[in-house]
C-alpha positions in Angstrom: 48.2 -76.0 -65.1 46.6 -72.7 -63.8 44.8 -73.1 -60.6 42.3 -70.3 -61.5 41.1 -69.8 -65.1 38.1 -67.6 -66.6 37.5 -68.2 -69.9 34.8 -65.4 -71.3 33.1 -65.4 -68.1 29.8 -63.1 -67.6 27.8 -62.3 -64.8 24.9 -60.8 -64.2 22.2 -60.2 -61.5 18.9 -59.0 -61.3 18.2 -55.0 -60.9 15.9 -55.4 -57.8 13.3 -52.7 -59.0 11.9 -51.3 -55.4 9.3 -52.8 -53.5 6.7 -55.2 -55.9 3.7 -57.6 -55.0 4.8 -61.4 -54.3 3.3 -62.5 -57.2 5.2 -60.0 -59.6 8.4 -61.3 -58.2 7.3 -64.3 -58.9 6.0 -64.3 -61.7 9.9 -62.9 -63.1 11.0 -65.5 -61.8 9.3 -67.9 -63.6 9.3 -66.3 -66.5 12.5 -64.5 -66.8 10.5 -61.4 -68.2 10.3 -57.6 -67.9 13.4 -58.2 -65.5 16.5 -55.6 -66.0 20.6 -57.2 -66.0 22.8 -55.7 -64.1 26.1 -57.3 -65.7 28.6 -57.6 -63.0 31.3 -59.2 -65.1 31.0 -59.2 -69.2 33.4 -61.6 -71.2 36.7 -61.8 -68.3 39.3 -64.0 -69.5 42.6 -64.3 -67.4 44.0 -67.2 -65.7 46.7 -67.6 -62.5 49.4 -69.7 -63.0 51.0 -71.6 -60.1 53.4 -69.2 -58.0 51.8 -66.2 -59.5 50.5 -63.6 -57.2 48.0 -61.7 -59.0 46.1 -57.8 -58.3 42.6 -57.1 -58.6 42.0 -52.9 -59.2 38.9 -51.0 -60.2 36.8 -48.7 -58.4 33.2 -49.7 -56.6 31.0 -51.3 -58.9 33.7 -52.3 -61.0 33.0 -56.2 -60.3 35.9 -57.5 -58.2 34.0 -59.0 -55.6 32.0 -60.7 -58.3 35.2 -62.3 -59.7 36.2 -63.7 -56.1 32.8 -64.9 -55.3 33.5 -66.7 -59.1 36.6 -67.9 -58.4 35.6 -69.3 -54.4 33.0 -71.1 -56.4 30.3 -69.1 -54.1 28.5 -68.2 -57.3 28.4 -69.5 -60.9 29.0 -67.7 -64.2 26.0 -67.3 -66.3 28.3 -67.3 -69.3 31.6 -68.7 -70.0 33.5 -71.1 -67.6 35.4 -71.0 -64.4 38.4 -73.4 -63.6 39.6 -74.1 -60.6 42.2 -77.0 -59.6 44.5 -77.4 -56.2 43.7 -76.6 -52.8 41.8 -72.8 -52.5 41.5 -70.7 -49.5 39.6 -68.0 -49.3 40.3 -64.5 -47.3 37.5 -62.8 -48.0 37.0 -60.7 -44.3 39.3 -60.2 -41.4 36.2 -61.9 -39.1 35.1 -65.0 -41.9 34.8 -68.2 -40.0 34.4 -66.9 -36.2 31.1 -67.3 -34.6 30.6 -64.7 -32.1 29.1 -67.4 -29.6 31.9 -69.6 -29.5 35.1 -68.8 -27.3 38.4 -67.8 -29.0 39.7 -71.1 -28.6 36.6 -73.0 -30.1 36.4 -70.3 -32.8 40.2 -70.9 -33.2 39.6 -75.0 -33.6 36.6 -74.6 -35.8 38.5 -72.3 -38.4 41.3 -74.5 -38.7 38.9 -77.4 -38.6 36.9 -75.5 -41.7 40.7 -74.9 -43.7 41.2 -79.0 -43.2 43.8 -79.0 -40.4 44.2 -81.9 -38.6 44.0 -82.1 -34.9 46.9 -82.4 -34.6 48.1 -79.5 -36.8 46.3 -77.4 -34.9 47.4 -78.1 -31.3 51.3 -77.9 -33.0 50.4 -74.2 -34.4 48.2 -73.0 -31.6 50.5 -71.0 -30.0 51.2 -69.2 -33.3 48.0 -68.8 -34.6 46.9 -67.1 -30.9 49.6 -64.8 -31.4 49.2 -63.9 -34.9 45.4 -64.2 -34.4 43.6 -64.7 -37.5 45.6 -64.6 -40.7 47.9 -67.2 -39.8 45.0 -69.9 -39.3 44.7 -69.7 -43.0 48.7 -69.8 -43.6 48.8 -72.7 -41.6 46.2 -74.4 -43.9 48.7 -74.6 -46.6 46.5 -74.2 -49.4 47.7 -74.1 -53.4 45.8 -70.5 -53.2 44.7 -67.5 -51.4 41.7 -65.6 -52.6 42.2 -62.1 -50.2 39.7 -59.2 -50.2 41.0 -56.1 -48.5 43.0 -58.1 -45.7 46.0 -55.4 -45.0 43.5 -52.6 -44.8 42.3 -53.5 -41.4 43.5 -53.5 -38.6 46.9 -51.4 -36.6 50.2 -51.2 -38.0 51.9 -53.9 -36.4 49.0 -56.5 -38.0 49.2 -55.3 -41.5 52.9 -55.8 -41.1 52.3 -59.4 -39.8 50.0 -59.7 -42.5 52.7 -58.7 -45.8 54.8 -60.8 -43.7 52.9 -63.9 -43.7 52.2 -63.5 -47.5 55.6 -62.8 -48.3 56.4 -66.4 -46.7 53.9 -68.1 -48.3 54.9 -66.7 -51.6 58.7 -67.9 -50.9 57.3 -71.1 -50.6 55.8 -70.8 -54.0 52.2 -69.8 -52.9 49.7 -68.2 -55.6 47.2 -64.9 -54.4 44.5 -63.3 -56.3 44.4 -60.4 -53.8 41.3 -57.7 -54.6 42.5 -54.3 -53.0 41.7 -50.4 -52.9 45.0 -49.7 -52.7 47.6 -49.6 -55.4 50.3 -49.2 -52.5 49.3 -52.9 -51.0 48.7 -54.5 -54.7 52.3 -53.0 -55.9 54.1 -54.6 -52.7 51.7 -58.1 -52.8 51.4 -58.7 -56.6 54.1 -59.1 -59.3 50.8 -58.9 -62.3 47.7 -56.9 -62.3 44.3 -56.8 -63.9 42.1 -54.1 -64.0 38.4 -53.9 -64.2 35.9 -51.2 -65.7 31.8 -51.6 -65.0 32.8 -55.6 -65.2 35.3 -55.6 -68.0 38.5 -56.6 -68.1 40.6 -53.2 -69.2 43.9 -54.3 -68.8 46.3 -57.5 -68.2 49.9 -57.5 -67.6 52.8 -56.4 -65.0 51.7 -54.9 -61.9 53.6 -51.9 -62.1 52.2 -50.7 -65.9 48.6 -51.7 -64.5 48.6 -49.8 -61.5 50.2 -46.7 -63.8 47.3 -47.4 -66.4 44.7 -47.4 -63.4 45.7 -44.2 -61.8 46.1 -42.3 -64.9 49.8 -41.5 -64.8 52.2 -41.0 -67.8 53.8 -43.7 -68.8 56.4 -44.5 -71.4 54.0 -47.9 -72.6 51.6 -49.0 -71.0 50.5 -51.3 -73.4 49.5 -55.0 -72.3 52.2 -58.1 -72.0 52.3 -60.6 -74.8 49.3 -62.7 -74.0 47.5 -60.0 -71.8 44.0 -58.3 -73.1 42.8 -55.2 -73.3 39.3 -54.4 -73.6 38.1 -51.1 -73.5 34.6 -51.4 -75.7 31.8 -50.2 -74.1 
């Protein structure tokens, strides 16, 4: 069973318009009129099987935070149908979960708290976590999934290396990522499939190698979808 499945999923927001009177906004909201869509995500359809590690490409706008707020279940689809099954963590910040009031230590025990470690758990990884401060709260949470946005483009050197490090265990271990990155570099070393979106459609499904080629607009010798894949590039 996939842990993460779109089935013709759309979303769309509001255009804000510039500055109106209290009662025009609400009055659109009431009555849904004379209120522009911005479609964020039109029709998607893809799903990630257990053990898959899957790539998110597109440039700014394209809708790949959209998808990840979909799949955390931070938003809903206002057409189609998100599944989600197992046990989903979410990566979506190098700083989400740390209150800047709270010492390291307590921010350290709430996180861990937050990803559903035990006491316990958390006093036998401390150590770890403190050294590898941050990522490996949520390795330690040993979710089904990770949903990571950006993750290995922060921080120094060493870190990122921590980071692919940490994912590459977790994928040993027979871990699934849907991993949203700028860089094709990162996506070709974390993902084994890609999918690339377009002004919230889904342009492409299949390896991550003939995606990433696809994307970047290189010659390739096919770069036509896997059996199953979809291509959609309607506008």
């Amino acid at each position: 069973m996939a842990l993460i499945a779109f089935d013709n999923v759309t979303k769309w927001f509001p255009h804000s318009g510039g500055r109106a009177l209290l009662r025009k906004h609400l009055l659109h909201w009431m009555t849904r009129k004379g209120s522009a869509k911005f479609h964020a995500l039109r029709n998607v359809t893809f799903r990630v099987e257990r053990g898959e590690s899957l790539g998110v490409v597109g440039s700014n706008g394209a809708g790949k935070s959209t998808l990840l707020g979909l799949a955390a279940g931070l938003v809903e689809p206002d057409g189609g149908s998100v599944e989600r099954t197992g046990r989903i963590a979410t990566m979506l910040e190098l700083g989400s979960g740390f209150h800047p009031d709270l010492t390291g230590d307590e921010n350290l025990v709430l996180n861990a708290s937050l990803l559903g470690l035990s006491r316990k758990q958390t006093r036998d990884a401390f150590d770890s976590i403190v050294e590898f401060a941050g990522i490996q709260v949520a390795i330690h949470a040993r979710a089904d999934m990770f949903l990571i946005d950006e993750v290995l483009a922060v921080g120094d050197a060493e870190f990122q290396k921590k980071c692919r490090g940490a994912l590459a265990e977790f994928r040993r271990q027979g871990g699934s990522l849907l991993f949203v990155s700028h860089s094709p570099v990162a996506v070709a070393e974390v993902c084994t499939r890609a999918i690339w979106l377009d002004r919230g459609r889904l342009m492409l499904d299949g390896s991550a190698e003939e995606v990433l080629t696809a994307y970047q607009g290189k010659p390739a010798a096919r770069v036509s979808a896997t059996p199953g894949s979809r291509r959609d590039t309607t506008e």
